[in-house]
Kinemage of the C-alpha trace (Angstrom):
@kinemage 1
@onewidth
@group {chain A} dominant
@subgroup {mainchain}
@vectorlist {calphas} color= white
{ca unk a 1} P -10.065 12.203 4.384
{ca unk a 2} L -9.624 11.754 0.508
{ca unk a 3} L -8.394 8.143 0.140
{ca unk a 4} L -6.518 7.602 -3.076
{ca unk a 5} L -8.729 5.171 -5.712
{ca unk a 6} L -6.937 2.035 -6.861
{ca unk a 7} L -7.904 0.912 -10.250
{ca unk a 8} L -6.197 -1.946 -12.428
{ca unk a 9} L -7.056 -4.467 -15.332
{ca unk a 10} L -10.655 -6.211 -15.660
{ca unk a 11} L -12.142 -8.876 -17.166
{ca unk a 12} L -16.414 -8.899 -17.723
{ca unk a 13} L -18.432 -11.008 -19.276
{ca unk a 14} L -20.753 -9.768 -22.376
{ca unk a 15} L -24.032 -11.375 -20.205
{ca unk a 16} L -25.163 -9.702 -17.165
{ca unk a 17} L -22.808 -9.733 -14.508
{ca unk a 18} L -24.169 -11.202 -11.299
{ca unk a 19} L -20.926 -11.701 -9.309
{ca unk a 20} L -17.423 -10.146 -8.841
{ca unk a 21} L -14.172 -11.342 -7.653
{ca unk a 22} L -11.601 -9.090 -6.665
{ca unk a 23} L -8.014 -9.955 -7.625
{ca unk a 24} L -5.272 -8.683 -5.044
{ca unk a 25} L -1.226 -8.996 -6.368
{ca unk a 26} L 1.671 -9.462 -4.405
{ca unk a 27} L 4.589 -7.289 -3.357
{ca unk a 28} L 6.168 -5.905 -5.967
{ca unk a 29} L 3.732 -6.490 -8.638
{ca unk a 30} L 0.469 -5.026 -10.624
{ca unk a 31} L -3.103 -6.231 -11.025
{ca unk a 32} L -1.616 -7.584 -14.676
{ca unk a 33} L 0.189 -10.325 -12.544
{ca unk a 34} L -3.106 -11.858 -11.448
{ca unk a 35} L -5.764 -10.442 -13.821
{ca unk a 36} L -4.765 -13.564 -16.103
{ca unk a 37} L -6.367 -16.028 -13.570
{ca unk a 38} L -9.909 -14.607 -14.752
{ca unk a 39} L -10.510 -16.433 -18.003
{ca unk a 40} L -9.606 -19.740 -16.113
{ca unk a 41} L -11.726 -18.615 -13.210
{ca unk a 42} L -14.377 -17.820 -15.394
{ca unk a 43} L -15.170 -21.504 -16.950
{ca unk a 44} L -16.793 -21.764 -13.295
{ca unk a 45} L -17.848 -18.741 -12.397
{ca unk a 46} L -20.013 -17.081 -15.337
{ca unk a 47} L -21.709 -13.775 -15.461
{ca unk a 48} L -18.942 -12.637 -12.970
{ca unk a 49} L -16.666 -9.449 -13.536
{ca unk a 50} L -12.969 -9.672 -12.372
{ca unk a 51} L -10.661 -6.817 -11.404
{ca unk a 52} L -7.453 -6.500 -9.985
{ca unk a 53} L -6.306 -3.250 -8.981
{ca unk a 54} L -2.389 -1.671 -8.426
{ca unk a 55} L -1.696 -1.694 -4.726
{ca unk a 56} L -1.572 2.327 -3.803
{ca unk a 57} L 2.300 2.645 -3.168
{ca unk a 58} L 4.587 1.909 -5.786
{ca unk a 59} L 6.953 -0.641 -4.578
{ca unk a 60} L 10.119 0.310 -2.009
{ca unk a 61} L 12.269 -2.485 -4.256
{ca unk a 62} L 10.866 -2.935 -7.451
{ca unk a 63} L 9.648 0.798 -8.875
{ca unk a 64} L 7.548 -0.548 -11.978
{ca unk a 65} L 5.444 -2.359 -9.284
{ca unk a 66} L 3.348 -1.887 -6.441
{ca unk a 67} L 3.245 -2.966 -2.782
{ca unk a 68} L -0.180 -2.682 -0.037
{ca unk a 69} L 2.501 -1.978 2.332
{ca unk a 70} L 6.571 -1.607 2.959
{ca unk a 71} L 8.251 -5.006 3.509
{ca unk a 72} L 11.394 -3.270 3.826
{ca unk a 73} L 12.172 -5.262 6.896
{ca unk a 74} L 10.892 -8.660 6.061
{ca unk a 75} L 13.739 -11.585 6.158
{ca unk a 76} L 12.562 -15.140 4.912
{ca unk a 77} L 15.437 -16.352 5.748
{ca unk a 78} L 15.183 -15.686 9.045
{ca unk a 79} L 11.871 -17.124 8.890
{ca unk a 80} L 13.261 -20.180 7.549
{ca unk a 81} L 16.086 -20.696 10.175
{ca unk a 82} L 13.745 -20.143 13.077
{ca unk a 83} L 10.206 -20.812 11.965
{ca unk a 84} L 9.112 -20.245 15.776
{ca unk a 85} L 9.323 -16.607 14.883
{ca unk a 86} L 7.095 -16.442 12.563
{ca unk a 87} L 3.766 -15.551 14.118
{ca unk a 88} L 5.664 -12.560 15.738
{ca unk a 89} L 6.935 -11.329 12.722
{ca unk a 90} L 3.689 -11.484 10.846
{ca unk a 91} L 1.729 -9.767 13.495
{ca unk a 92} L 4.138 -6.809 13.562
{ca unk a 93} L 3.528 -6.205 10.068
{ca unk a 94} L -0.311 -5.258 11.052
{ca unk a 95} L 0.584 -1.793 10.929
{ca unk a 96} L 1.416 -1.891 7.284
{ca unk a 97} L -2.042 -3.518 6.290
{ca unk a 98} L -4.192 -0.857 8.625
{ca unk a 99} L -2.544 2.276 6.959
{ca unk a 100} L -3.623 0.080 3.628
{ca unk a 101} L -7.385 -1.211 4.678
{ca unk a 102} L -9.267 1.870 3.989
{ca unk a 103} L -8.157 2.623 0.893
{ca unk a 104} L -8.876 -1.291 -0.229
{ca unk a 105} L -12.229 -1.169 1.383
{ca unk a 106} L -12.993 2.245 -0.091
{ca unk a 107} L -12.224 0.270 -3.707
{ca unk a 108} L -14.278 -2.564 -2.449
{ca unk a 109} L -17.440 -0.753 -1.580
{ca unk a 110} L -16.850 1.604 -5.129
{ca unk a 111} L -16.755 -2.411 -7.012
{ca unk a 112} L -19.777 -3.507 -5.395
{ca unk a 113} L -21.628 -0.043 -6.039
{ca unk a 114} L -20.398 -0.162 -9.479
{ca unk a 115} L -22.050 -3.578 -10.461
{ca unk a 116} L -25.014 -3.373 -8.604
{ca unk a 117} L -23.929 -6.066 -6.017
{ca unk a 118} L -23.928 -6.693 -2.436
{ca unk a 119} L -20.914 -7.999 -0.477
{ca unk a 120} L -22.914 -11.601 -0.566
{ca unk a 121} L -21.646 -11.956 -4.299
{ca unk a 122} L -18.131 -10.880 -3.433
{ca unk a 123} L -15.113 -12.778 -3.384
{ca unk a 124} L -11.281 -11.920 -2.378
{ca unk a 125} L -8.473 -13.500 -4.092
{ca unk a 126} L -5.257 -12.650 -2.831
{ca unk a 127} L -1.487 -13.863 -3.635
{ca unk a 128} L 1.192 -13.249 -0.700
{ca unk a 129} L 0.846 -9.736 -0.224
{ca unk a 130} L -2.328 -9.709 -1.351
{ca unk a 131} L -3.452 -12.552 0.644
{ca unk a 132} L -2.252 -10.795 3.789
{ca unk a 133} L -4.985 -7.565 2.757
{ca unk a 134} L -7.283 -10.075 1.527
{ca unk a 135} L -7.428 -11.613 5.260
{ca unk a 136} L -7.482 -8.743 7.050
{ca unk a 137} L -10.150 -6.594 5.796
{ca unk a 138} L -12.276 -9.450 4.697
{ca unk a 139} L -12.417 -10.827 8.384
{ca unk a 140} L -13.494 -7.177 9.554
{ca unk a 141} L -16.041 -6.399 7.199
{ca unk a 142} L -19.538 -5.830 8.893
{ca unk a 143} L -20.989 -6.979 5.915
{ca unk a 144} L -19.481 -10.356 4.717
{ca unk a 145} L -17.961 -11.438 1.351
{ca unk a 146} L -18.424 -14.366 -0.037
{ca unk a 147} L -15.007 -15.905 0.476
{ca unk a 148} L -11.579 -15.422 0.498
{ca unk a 149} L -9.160 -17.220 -1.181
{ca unk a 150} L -5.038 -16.985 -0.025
{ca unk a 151} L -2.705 -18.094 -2.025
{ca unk a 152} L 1.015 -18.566 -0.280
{ca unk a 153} L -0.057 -15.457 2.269
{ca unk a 154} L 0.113 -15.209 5.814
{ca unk a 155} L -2.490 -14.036 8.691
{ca unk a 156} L -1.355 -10.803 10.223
{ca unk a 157} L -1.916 -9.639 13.624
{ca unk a 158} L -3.633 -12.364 14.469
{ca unk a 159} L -4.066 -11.933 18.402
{ca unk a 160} L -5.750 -9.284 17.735
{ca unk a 161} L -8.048 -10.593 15.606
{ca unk a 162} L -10.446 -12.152 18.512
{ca unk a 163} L -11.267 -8.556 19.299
{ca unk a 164} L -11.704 -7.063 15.823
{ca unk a 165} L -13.320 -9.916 13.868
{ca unk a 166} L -16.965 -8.994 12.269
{ca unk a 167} L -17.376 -11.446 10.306
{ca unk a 168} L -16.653 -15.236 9.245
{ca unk a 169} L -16.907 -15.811 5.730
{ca unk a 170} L -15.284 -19.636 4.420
{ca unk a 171} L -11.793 -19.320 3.506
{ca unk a 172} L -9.513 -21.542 1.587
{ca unk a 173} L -5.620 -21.358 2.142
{ca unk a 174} L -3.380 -22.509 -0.561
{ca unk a 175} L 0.408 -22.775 -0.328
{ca unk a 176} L 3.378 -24.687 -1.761
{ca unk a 177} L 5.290 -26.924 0.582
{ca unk a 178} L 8.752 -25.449 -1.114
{ca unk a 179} L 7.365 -21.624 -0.911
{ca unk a 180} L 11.123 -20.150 0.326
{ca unk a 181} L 9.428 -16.419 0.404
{ca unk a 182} L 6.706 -17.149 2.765
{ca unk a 183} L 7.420 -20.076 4.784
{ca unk a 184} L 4.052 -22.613 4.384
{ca unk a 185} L 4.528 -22.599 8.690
{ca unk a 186} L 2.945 -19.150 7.696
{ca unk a 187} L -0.276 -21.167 5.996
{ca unk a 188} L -0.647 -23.581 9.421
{ca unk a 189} L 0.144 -20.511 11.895
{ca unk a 190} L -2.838 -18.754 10.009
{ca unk a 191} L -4.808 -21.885 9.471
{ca unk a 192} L -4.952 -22.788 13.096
{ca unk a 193} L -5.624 -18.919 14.472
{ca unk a 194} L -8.999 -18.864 11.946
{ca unk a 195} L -9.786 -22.574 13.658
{ca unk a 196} L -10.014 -20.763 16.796
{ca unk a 197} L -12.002 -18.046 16.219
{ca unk a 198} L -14.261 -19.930 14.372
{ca unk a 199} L -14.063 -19.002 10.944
{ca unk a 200} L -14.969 -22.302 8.189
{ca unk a 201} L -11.696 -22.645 7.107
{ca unk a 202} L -9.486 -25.474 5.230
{ca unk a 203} L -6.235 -25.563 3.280
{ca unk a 204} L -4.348 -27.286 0.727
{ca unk a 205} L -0.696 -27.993 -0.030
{ca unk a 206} L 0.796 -27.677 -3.582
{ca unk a 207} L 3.319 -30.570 -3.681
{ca unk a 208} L 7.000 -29.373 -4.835
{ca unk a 209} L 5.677 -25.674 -5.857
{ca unk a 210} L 7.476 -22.371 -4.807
{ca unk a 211} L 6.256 -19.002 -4.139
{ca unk a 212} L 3.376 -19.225 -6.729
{ca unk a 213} L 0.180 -20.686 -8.004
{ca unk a 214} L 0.284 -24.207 -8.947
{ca unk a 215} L -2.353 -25.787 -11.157
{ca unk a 216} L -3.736 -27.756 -8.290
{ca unk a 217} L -4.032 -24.681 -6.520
{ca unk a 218} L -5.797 -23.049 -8.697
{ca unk a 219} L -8.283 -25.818 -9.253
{ca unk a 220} L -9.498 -25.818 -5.547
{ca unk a 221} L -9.518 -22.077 -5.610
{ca unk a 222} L -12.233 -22.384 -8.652
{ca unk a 223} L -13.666 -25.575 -6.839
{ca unk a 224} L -13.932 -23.279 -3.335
{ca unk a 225} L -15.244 -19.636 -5.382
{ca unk a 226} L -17.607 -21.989 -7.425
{ca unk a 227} L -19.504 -23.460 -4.055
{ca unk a 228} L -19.751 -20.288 -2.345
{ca unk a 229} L -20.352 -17.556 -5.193
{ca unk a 230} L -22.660 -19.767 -7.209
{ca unk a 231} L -23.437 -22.617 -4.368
{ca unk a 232} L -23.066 -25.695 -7.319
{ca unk a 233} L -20.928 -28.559 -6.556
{ca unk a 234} L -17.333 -28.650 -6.592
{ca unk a 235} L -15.354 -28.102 -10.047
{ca unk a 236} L -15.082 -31.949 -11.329
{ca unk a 237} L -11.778 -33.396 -10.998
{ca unk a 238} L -10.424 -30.603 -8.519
{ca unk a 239} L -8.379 -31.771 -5.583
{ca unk a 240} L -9.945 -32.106 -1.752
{ca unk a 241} L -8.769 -29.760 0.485
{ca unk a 242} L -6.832 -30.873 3.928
């Protein structure tokens, strides 16, 4: 089968590049919505190429963007009312990110092969959508990333998880406590299923922010991608995670 090839906007250094962090938008977006996290990113992370490619399917509501997969369906105020529901109505989007998975891991294994890298020096970023793709292929890679960092995402298909995980690379969850897209019960629901099944995972809540990246946020993310893609201490200053 002849998967389409995602591309999008990058960001190298001049000096050799001896790590790579792949960038995945939301619903709705482009990889120009978080390719502009890479010169902040990179005060921590030099010698490391960033790259955010367009989702394959341009998006069902928003036609100059792109979506992984159809949300066409998806009611957060629904989620809101009845929070309970939430880890049903996450795991029934699985279906979305499977038809989606090989063509991100047939862009993941081009990136590595492009810079010369193995997965070891690999790290997923992922906002909402993103986060949700960033999750599940990550966690069923035979050959582990780095990390993965999820920012106001959710964990889909999560039951069946326990059967299909390969591998347990650290993860860091980040979410705003006023996110009214995906509810931050989403963040805890996918927080406590990666407890279980024993992947090294810890979170952090973005006081008073929406459905975005906060600056907090985006300090533990370069605190969390600095430990595990260069294994140095923590950015100084950042925030603890909970």
């Amino acid at each position: 089968m002849t998967l389409n090839r995602l591309d999008g906007p990058r960001a190298e250094p001049r000096s050799e590049i001896k790590r790579l962090v792949i960038l995945l938008h939301g619903y709705g977006a482009d990889g120009n919505d978080l390719i502009g996290l890479a010169p902040h990113l990179a005060n921590v992370l030099p010698e490391t190429a960033f790259v955010a490619p367009n989702a394959p399917e341009r998006c069902e509501m928003s036609p100059m963007g792109y979506q992984w997969f159809s949300l066409s369906s998806y009611d957060p105020n629904m989620l809101r009312r009845d929070p309970a529901q939430a880890a049903g109505i996450y795991a029934a989007m699985r279906a979305g990110a499977e038809k989606a998975a090989p063509v991100l891991e047939d862009f993941i294994g081009a990136e590595l092969h492009r810079y010369g890298l193995t997965a070891d020096r690999l790290a997923l970023v992922g906002f909402s959508q993103g986060t949700m793709m960033a999750l599940h292929v990550g966690l069923r890679r035979a050959d582990p990333v780095a990390g993965i960092v999820g920012f106001s995402g959710a964990l889909l298909g999560g039951p069946d998880l326990q059967a299909e995980i390969k591998s347990r690379p650290p993860v860091v969850l980040i979410h705003g406590d006023r996110d009214d897209v995906v509810p931050i019960q989403a963040m805890y629901h996918a927080r406590d299923m990666l407890q279980s099944l024993g992947v090294p995972v810890t979170s952090h809540v973005s006081p008073g922010m929406m459905h975005g990246i906060a600056n907090d946020g985006l300090q533990v993310a370069a605190a969390f991608l600095q430990r595990h893609l260069i294994g140095g201490a923590q950015t100084e200053n950042a925030p603890s995670t909970t």
